[in-house]
N, C-alpha and C positions, 0 to 999 in steps of 0.2 A: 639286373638281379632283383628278385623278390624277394624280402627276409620278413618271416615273424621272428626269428632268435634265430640263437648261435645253433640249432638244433631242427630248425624248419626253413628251408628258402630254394627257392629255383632258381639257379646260374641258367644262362641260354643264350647263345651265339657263336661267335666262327672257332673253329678249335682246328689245328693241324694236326693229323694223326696216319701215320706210315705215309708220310711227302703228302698226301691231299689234302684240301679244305672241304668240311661237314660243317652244317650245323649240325649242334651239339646242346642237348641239355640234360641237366642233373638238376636231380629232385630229391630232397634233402628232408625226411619227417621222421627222425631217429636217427633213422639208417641212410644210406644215399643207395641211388642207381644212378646209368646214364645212357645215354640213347646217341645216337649219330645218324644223318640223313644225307642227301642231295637232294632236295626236291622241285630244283633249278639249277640251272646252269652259273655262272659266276657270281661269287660271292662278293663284291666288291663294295654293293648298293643293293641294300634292299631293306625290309620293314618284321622286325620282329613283335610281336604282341601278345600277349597274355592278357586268358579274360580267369577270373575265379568266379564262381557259381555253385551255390548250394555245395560247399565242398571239394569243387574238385577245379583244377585248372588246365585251360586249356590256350598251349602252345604251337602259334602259327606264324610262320612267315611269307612273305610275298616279296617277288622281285616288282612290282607294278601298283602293287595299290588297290589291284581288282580280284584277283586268284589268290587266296589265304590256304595252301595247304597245312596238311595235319603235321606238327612236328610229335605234338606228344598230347594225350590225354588223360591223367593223372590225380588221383585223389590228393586233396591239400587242404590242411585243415582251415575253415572259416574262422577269421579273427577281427578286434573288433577294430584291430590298426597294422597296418601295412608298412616296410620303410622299402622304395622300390627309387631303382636307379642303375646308372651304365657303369661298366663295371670293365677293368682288361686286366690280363695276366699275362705273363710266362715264367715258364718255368725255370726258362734261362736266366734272367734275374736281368733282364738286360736284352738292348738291342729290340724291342717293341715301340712300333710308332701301331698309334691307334686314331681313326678321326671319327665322332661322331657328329652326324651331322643337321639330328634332329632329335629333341626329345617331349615325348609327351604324355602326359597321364588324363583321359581322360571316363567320359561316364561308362559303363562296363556296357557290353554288346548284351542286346537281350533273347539273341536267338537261343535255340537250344543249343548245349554242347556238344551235341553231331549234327546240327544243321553248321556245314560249311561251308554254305554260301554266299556268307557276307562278310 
């Protein structure tokens, strides 16, 4: 999760929704929307990342480390401090096991936000 306040931030990662697994994210600057994918085959392992740029954020995952598709491409407002970290729910209240198994914040990718090739 990405937060500037209780009023702007990006949830993103595995959501079940009518019995399958999607990535899933919601983007939250007012108002909220939400998006759902497959853009690989099983979700068990794999690498989610968010870059922000000139305003806007962009959401991509990989099963491999080399292929970054497009989850979402999104205006988000530039701020001057970020609070970002993993995040699990349900809605059940109960019976969620979650493992994450790597976490990192690093320098922001400097390609452009439709170059997706890195």
């Amino acid at each position: 999760m990405l937060r500037i306040d209780e009023t702007r931030w990006i949830k993103t990662g595995v959501e079940f929704t009518d019995g399958e697994r999607f990535l899933s994210t919601v983007v939250t600057n007012g108002s909220s929307d939400w998006s759902v994918s497959q853009p690989f085959q099983g979700l068990e392992d794999f690498i989610i990342r968010i870059t922000l740029k000139n305003g806007a954020a962009r959401i991509q995952a990989s099963s491999d480390g080399k292929v970054w598709p497009l989850l979402r491409l999104a205006p988000f407002p530039s701020a001057d401090r970020y609070l970002i970290g993993p995040t699990a729910c349900t809605p059940e209240r109960g019976g969620l096991n979650v493992h994450f198994s790597d976490f990192d914040v690093g320098e922001a990718i400097r390609s452009d936000l439709h170059d997706l090739s890195v």
